[in-house]
MDTraj code that builds the backbone (N, CA, C; nanometers):
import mdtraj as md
import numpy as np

residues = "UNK UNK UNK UNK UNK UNK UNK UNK UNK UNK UNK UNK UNK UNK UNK UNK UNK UNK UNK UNK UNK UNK UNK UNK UNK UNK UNK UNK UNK UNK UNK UNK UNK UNK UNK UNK UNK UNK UNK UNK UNK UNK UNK UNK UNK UNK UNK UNK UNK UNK UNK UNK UNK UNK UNK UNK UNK UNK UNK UNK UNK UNK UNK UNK UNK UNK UNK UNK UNK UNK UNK UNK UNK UNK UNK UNK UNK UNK UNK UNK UNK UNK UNK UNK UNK UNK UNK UNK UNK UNK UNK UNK UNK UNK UNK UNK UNK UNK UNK UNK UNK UNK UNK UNK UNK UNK UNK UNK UNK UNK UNK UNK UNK UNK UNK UNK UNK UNK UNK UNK UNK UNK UNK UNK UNK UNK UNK UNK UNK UNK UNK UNK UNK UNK UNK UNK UNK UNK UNK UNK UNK UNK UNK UNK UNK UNK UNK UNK UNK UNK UNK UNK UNK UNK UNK UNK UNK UNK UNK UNK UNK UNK UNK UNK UNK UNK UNK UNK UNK UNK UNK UNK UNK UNK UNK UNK UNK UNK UNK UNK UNK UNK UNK UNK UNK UNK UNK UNK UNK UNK UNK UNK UNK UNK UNK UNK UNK UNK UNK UNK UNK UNK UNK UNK UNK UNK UNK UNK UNK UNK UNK UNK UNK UNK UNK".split()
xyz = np.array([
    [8.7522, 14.7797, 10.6862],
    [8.6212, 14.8241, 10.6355],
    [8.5777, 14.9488, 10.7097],
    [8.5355, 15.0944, 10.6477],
    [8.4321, 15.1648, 10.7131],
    [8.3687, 15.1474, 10.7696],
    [8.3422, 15.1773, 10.8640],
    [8.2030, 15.1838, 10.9436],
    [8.0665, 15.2701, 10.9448],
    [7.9689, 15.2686, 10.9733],
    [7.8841, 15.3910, 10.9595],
    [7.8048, 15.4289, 11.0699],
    [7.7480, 15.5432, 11.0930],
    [7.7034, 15.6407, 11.1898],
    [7.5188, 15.5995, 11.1245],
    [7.5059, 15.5432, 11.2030],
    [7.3375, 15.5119, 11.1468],
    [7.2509, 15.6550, 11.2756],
    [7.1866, 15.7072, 11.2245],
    [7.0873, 15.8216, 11.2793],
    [6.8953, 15.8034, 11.1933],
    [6.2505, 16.4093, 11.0213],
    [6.2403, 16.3034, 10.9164],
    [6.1582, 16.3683, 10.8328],
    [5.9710, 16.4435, 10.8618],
    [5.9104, 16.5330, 10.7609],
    [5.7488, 16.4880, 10.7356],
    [5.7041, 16.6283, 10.7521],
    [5.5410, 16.6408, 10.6864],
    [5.4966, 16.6663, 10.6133],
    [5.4967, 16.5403, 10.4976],
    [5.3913, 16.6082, 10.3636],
    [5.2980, 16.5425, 10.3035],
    [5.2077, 16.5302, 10.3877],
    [5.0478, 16.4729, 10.2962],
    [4.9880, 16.5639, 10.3897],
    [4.8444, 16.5189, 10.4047],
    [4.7239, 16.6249, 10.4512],
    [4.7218, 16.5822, 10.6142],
    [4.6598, 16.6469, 10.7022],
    [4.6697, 16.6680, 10.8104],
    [4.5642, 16.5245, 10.9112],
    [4.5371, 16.4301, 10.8086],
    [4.4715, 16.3215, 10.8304],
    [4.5543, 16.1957, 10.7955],
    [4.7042, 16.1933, 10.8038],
    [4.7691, 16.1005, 10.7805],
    [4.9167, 16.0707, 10.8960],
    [4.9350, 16.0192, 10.8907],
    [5.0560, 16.0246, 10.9766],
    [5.1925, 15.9731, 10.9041],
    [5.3088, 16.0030, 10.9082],
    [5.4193, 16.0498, 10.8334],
    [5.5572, 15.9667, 10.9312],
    [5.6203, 15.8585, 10.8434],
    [5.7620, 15.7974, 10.8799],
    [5.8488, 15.9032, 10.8306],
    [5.9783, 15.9166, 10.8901],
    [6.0399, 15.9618, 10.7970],
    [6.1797, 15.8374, 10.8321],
    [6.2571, 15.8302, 10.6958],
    [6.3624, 15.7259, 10.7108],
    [6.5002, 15.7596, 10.6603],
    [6.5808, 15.7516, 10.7688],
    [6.7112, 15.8027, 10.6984],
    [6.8079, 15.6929, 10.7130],
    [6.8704, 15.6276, 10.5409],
    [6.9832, 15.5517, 10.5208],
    [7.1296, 15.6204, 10.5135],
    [7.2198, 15.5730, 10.6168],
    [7.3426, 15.5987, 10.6058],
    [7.4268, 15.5123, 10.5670],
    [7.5215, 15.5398, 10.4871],
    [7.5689, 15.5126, 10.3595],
    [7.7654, 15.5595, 10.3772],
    [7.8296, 15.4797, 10.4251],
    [7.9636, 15.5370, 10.4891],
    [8.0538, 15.5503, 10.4153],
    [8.0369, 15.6403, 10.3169],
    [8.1245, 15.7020, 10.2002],
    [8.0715, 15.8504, 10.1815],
    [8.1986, 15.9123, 10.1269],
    [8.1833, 16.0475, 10.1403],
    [8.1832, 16.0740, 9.9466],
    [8.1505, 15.9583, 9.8865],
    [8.1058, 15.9554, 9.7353],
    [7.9883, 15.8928, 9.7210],
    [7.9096, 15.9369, 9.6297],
    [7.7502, 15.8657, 9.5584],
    [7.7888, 15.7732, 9.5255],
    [7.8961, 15.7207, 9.3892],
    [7.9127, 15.6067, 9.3166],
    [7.8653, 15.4809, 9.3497],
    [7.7473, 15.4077, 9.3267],
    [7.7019, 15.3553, 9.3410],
    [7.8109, 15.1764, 9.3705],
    [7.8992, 15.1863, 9.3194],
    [7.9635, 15.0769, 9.2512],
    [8.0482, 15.0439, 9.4186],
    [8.0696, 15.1387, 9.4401],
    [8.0982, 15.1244, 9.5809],
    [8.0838, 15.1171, 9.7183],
    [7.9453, 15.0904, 9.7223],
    [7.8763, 15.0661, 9.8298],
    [7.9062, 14.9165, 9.8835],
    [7.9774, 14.8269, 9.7788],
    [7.9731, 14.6839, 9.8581],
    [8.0846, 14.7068, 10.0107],
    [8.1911, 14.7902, 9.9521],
    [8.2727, 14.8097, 10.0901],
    [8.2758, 14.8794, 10.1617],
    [8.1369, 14.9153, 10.1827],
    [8.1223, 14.9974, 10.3147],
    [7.9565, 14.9224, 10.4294],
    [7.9251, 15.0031, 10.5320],
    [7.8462, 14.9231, 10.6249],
    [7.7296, 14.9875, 10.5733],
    [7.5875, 14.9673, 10.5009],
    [7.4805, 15.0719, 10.4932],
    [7.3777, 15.0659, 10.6265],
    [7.2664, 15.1394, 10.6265],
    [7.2243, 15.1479, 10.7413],
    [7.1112, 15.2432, 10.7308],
    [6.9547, 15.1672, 10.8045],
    [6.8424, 15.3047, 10.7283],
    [6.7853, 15.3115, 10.9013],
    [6.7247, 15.4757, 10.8840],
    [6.7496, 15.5341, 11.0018],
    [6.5447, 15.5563, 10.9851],
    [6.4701, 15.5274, 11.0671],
    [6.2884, 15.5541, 11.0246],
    [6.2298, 15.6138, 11.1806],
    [6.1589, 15.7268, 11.1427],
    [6.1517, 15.8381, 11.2408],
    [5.9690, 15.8425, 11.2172],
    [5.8936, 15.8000, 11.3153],
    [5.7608, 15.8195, 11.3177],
    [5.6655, 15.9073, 11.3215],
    [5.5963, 15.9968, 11.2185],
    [5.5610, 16.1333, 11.2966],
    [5.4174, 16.1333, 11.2680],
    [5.3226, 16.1945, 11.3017],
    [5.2352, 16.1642, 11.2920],
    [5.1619, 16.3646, 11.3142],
    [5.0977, 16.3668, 11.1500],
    [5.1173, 16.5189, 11.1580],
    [4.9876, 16.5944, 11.2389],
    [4.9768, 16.7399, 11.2336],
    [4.8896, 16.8071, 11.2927],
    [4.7367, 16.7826, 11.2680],
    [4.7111, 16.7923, 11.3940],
    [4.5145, 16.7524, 11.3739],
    [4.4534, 16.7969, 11.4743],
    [4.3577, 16.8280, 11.5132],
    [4.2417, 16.8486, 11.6195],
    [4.3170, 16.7576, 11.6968],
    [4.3187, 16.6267, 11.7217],
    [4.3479, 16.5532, 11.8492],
    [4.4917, 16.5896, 11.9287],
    [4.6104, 16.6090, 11.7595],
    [4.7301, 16.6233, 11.8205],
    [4.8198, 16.7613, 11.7167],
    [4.7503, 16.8998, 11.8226],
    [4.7796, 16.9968, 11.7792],
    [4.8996, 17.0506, 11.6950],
    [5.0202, 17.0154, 11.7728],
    [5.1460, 16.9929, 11.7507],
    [5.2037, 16.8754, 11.6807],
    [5.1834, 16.8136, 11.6617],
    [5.2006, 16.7045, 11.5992],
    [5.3254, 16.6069, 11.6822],
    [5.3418, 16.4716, 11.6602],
    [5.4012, 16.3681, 11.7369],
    [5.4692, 16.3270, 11.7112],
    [5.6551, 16.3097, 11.7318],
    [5.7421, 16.2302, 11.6265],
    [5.7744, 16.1648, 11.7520],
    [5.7565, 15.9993, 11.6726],
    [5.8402, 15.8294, 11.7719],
    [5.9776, 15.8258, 11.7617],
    [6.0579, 15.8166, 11.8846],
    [6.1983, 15.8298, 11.8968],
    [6.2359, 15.7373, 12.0135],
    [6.3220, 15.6692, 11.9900],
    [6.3852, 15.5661, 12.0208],
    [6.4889, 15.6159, 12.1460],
    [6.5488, 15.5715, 12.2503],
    [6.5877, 15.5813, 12.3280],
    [6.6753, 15.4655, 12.3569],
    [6.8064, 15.4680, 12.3383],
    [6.8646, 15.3176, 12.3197],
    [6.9136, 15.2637, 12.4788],
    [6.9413, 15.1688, 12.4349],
    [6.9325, 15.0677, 12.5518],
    [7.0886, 15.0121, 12.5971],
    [7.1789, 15.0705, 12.4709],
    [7.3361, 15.0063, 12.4687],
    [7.3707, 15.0793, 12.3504],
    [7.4792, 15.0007, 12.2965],
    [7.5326, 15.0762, 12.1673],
    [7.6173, 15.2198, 12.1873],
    [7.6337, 15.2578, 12.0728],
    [7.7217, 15.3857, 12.0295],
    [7.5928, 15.5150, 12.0987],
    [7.4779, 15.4409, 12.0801],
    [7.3718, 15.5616, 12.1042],
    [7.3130, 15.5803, 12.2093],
    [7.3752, 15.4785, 12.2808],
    [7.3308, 15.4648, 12.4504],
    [7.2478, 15.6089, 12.5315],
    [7.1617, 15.5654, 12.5464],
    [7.1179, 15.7100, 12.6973],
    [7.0628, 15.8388, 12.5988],
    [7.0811, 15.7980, 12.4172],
    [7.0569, 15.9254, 12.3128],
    [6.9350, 15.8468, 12.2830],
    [6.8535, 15.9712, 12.1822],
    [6.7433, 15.9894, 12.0990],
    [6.7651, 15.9860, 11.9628],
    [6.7226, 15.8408, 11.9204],
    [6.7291, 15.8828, 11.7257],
    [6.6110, 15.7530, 11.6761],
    [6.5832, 15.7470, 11.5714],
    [6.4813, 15.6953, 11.5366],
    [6.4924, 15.5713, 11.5111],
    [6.4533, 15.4375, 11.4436],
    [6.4632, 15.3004, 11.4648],
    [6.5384, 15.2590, 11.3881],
    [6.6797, 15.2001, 11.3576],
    [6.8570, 15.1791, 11.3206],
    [6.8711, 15.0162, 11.2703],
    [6.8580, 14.9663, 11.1853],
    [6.9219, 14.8750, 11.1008],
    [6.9985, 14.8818, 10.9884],
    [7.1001, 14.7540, 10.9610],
    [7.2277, 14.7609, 10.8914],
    [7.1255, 14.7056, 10.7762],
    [7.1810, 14.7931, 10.6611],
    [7.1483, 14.7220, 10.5331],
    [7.1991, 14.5941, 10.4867],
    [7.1265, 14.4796, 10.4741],
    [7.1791, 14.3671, 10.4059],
    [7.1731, 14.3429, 10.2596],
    [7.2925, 14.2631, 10.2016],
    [7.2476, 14.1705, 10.0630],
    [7.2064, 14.2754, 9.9624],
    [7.3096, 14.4106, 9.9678],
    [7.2877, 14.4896, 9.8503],
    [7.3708, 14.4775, 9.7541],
    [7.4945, 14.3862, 9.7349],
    [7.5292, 14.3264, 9.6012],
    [7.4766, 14.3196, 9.4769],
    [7.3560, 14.2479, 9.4887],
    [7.2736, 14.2020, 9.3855],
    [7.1889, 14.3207, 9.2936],
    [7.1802, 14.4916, 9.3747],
    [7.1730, 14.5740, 9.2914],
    [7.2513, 14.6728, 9.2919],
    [7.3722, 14.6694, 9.3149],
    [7.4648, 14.7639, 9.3039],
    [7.4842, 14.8634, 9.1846],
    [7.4208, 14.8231, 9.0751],
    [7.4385, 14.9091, 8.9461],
    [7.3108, 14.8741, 8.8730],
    [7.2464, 14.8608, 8.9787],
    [7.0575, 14.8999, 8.9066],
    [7.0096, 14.9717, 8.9853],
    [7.0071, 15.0837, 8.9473],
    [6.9274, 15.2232, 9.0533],
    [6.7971, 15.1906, 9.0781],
    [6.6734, 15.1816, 9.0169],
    [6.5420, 15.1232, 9.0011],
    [6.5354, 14.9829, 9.0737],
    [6.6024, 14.9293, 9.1075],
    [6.6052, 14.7744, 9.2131],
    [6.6154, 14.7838, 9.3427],
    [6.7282, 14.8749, 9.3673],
    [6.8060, 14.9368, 9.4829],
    [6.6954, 15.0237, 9.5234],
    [6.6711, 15.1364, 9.4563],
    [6.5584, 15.2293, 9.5265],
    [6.4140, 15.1239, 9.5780],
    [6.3880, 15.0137, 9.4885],
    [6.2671, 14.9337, 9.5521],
    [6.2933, 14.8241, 9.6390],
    [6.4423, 14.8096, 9.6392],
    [6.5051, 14.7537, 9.7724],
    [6.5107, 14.8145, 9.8912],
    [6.5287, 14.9173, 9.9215],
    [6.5734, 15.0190, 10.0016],
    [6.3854, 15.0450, 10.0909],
    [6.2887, 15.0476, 9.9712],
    [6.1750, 15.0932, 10.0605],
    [6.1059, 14.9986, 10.1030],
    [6.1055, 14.8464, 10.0719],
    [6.0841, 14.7145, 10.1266],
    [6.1486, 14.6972, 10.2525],
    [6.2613, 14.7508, 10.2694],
    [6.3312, 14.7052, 10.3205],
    [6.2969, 14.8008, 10.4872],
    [6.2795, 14.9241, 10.4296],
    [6.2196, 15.0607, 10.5015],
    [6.1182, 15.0181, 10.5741],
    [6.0303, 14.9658, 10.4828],
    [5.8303, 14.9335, 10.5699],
    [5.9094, 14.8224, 10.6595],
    [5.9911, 14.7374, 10.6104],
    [6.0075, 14.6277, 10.7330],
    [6.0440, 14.6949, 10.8964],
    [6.1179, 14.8128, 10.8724],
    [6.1668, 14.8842, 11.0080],
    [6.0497, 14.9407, 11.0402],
    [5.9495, 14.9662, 10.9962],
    [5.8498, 15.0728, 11.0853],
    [5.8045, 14.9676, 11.1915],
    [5.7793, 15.0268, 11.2984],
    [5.7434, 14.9304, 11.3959],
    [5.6818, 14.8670, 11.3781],
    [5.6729, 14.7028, 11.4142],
    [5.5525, 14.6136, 11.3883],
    [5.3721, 14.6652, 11.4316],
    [5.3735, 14.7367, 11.5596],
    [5.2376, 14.7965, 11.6346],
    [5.1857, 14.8694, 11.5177],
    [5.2428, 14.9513, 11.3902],
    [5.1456, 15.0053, 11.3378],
    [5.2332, 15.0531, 11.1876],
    [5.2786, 14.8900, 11.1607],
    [5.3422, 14.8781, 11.0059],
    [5.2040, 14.8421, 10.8846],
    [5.0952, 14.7930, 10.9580],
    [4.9999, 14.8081, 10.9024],
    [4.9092, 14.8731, 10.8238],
    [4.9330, 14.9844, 10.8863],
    [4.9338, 15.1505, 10.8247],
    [4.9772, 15.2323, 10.7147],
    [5.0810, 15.1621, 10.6619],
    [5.1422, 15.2468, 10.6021],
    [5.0805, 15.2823, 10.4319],
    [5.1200, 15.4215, 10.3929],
    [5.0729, 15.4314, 10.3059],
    [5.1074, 15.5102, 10.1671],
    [5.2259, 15.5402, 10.2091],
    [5.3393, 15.5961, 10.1047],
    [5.4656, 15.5624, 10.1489],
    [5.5535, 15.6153, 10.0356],
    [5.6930, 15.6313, 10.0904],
    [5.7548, 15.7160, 9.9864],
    [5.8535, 15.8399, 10.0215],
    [5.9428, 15.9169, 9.9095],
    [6.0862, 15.9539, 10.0044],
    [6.1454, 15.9954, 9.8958],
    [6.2386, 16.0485, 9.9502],
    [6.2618, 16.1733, 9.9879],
    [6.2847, 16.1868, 10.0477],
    [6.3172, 16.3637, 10.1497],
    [6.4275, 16.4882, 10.1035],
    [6.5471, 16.3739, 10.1289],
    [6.6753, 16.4394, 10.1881],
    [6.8030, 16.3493, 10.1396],
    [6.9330, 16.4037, 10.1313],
    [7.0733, 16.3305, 10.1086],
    [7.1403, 16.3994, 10.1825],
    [7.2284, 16.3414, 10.2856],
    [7.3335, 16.4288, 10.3676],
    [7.4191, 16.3358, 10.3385],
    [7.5340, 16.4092, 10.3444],
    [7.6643, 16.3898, 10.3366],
    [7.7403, 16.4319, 10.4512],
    [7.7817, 16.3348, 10.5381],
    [7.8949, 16.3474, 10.7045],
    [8.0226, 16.3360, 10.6568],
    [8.1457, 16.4324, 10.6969],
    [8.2650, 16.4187, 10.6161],
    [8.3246, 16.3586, 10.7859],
    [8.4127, 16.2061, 10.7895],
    [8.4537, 16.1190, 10.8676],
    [8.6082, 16.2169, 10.9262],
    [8.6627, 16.1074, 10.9615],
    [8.6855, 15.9815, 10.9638],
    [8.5255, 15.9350, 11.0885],
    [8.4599, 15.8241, 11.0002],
    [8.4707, 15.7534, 10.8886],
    [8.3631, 15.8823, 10.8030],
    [8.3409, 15.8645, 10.6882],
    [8.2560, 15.9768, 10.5658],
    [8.1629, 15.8484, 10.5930],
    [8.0418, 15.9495, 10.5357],
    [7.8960, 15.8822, 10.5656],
    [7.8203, 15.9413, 10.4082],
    [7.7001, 15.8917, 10.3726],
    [7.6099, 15.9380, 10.3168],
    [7.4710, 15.9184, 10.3934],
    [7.3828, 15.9567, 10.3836],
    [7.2582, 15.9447, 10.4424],
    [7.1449, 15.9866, 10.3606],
    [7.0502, 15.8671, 10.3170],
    [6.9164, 15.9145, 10.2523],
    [6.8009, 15.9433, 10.3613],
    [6.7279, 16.0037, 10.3278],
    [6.6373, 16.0446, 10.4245],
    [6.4705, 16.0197, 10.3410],
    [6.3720, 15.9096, 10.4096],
    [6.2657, 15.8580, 10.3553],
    [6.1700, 15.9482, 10.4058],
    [6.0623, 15.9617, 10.3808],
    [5.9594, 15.9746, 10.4185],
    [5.8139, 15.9091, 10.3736],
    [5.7995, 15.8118, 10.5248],
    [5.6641, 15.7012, 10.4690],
    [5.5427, 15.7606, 10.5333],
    [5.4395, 15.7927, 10.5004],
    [5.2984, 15.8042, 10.5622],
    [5.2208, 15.6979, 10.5842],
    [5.1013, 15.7263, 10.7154],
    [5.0121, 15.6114, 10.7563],
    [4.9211, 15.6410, 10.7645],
    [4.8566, 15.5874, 10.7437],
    [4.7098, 15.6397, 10.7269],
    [4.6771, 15.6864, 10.9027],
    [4.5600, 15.7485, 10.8794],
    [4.5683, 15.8247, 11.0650],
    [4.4006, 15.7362, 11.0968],
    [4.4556, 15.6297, 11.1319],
    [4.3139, 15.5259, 11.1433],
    [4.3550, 15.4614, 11.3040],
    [4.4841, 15.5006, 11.3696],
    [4.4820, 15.4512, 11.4918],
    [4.5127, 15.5378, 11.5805],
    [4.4934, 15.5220, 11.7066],
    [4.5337, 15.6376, 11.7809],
    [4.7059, 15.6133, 11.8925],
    [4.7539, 15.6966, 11.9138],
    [4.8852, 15.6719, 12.0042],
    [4.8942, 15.6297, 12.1269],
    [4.7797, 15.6867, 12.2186],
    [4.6956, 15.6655, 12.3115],
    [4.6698, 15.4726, 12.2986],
    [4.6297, 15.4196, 12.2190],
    [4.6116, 15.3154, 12.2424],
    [4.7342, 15.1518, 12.2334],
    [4.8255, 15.2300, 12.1272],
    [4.9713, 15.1749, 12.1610],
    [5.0410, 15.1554, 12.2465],
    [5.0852, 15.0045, 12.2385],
    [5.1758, 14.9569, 12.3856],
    [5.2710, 14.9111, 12.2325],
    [5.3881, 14.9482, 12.2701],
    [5.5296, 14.9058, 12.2081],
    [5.5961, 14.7836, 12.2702],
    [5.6072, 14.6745, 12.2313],
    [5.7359, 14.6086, 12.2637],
    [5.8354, 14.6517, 12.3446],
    [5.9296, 14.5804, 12.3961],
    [6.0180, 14.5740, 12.5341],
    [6.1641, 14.4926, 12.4077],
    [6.1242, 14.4515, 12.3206],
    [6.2366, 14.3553, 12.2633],
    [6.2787, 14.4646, 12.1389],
    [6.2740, 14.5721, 12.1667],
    [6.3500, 14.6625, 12.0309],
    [6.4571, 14.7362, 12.1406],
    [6.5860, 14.7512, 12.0844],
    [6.6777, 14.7963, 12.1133],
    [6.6590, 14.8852, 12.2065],
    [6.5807, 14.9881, 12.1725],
    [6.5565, 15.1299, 12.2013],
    [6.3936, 15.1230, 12.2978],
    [6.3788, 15.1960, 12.4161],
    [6.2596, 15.2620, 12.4513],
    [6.1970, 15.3284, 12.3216],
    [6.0548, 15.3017, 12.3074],
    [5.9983, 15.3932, 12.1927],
    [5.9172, 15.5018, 12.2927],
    [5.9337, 15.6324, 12.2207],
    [5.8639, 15.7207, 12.3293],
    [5.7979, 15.8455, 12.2349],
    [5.6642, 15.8990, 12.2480],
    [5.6079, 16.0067, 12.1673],
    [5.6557, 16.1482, 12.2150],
    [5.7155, 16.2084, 12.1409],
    [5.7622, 16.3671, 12.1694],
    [5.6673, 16.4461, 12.0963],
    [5.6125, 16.5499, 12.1468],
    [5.5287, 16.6949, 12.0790],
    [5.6562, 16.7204, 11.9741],
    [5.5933, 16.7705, 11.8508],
    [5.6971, 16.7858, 11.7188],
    [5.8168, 16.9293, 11.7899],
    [5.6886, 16.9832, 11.8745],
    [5.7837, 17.1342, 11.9110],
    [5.8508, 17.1401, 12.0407],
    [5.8785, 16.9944, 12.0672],
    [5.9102, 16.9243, 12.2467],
    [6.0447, 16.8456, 12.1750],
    [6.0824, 16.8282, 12.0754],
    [6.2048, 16.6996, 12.0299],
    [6.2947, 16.7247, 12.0983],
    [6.3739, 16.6441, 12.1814],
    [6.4648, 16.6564, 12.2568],
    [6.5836, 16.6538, 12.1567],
    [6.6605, 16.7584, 12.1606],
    [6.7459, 16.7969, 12.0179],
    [6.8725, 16.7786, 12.1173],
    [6.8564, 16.8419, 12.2747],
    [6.9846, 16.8492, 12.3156],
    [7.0611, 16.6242, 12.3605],
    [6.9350, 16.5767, 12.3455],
    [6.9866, 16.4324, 12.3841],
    [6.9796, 16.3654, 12.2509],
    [6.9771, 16.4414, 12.1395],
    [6.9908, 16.3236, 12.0263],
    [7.1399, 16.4000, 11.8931],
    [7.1561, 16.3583, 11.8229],
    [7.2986, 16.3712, 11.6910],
    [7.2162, 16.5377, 11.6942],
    [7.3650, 16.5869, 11.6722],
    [7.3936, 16.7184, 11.6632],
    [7.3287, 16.7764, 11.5406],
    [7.3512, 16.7105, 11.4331],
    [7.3313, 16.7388, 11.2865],
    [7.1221, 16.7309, 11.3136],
    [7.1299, 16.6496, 11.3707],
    [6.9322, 16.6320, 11.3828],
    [6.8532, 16.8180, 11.4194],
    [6.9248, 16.8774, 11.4771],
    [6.8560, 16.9833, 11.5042],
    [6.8543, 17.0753, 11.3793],
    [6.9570, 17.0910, 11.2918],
    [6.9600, 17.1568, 11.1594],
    [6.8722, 17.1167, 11.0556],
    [6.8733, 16.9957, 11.0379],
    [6.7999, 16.9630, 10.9201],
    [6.6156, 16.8840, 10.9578],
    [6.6531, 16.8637, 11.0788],
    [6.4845, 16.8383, 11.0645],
    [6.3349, 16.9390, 10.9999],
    [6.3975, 17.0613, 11.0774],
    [6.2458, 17.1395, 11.0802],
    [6.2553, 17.1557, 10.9378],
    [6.3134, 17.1647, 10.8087],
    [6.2932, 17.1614, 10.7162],
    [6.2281, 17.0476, 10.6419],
    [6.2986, 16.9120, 10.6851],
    [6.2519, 16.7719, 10.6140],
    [6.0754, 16.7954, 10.6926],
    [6.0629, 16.8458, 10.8137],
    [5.8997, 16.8274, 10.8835],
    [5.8322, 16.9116, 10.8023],
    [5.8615, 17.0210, 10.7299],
    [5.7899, 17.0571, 10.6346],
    [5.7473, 17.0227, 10.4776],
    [5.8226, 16.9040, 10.5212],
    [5.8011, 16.8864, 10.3515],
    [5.8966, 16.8952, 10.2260],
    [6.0021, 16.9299, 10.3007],
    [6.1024, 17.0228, 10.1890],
    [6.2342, 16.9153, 10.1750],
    [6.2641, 16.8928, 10.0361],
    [6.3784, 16.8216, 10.0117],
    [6.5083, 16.8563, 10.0279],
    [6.5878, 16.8119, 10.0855],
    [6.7030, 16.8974, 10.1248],
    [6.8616, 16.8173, 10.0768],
    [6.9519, 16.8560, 10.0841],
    [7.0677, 16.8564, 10.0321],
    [7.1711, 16.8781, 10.1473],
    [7.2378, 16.8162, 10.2061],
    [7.3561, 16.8538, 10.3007],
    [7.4548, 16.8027, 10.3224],
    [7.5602, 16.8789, 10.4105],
    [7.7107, 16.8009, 10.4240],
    [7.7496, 16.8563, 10.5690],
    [7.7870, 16.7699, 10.6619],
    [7.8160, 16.7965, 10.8088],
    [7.9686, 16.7553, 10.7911],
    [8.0684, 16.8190, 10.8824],
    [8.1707, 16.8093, 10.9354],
    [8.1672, 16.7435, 11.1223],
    [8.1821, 16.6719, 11.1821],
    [8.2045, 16.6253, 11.2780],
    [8.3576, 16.6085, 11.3339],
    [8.4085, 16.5449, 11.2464],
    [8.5708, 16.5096, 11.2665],
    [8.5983, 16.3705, 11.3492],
    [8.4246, 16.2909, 11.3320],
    [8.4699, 16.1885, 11.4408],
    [8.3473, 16.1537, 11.4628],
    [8.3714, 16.0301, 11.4774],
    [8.2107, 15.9598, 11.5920],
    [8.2497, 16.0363, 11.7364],
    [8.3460, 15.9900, 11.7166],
    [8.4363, 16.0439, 11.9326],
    [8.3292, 16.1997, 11.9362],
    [8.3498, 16.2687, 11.8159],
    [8.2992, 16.4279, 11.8195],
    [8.1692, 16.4641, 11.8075],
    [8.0495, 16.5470, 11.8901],
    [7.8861, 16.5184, 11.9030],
    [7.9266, 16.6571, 11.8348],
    [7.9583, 16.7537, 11.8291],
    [7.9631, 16.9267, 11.7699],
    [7.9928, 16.9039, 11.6149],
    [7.9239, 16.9933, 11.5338],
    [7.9314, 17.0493, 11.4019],
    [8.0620, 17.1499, 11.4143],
    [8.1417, 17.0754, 11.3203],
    [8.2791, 17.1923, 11.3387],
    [8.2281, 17.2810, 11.1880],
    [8.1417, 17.2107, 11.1058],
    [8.1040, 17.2913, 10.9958],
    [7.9905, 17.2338, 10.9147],
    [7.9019, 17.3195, 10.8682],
    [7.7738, 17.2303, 10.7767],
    [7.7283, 17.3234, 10.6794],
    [7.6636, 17.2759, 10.5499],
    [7.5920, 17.2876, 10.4421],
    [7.4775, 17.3204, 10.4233],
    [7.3110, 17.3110, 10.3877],
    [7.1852, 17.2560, 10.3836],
    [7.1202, 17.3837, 10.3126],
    [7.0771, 17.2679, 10.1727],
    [6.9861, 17.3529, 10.0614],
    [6.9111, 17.2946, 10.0591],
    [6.7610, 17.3338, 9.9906],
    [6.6721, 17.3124, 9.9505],
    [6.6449, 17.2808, 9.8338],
    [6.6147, 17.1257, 9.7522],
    [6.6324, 17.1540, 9.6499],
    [6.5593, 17.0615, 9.5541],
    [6.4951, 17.0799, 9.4120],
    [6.3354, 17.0538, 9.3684],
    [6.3451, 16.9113, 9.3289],
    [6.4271, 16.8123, 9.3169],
    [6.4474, 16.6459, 9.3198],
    [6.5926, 16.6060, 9.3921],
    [6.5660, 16.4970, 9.4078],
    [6.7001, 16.4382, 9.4763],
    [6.6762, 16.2668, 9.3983],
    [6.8086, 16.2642, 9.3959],
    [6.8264, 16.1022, 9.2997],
    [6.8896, 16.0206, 9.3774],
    [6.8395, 15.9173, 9.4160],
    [6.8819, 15.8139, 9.5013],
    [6.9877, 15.7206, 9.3979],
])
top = md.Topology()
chain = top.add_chain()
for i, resn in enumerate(residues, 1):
    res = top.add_residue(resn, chain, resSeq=i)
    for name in ("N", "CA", "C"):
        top.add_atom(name, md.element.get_by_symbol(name[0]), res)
traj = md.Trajectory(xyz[None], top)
């Protein structure tokens, strides 16, 4: 079996705060029909956009504790379960996928939430090939960060970075290319070359901009 590389964006008004979620998907094809034999995996990145209180704005990043991602920075990482049952219903799957999304936002302030769309599709060419959807959920801006204490029982340290502070050099290589676009708002399209989990460097990459994306 494949394995997959599990690893966000600002667009509502400046009074909301913004998930972004990226599913990886360990095939280097869309075909839906074939997702049962591979590992899926959705990736949810906390940001919380510009305002009087927080000039720069704030994205939540995870700091792992073990794993492949040990001692790195990437956003909160679960394996997709029990997607059989819509493998060839697009409209099930897409309302599977964002149920499934709000469940990963942190419990401290899943309460919040108040949209969800899609962003982004990247494509990682392996060994192993990946796909990756990229979510973006908003929260309403009714709590403050300042008053959050996170859990000790999630994989990862949760920690607030300034949007223009992201530690790019301690997190996936591919994260520094395509974020500042998804933080604006903008739907994007891409394909990374790695040559390897073993490999952290872009031996080659893609990334358009582009006016829908179809999950």
């Amino acid at each position: 079996m494949k394995s997959q590389r599990v690893s966000m964006g600002i667009c509502r008004l400046f009074n909301q705060r913004t998930i972004v979620i990226k599913i990886r998907n360990f095939s280097n094809s869309v075909p839906i029909g074939s997702i049962q034999r591979m590992e899926n995996y959705i990736q949810v990145l906390p940001i919380i956009k510009m305002s009087p209180s927080h000039p720069n704005g704030k994205i939540l990043l995870g700091n792992w504790k073990y794993g492949n991602y040990q001692g790195r920075y990437t956003g909160m990482i679960e394996r997709i379960k029990n997607e059989s049952s819509f493998l060839n219903e697009k409209v099930k799957r897409s309302m599977y996928l964002e149920e499934m999304a709000k469940t990963m936002v942190p419990i401290e302030i899943r309460d919040y939430i108040d949209d969800i769309k899609c962003q982004g599709i990247l494509n990682f060419d392996g060994p192993p090939d990946s796909l990756e959807y990229i979510y973006v959920v908003s929260i309403e801006n009714v709590i403050h960060i300042n008053d959050l204490s996170f859990s000790n029982d999630y994989p990862y340290q949760l920690q607030w970075f300034d949007i223009n502070k992201i530690p790019f050099e301690m997190m996936p290589a591919d994260d520094k290319v395509w974020y500042g676009s998804v933080i604006q708002g903008k739907k994007v399209r891409g394909s990374f070359n790695f040559g390897g989990h073993a490999e952290r460097t872009i031996k080659s990459y893609q990334l358009e901009e582009v006016p829908e994306l179809e999950i």
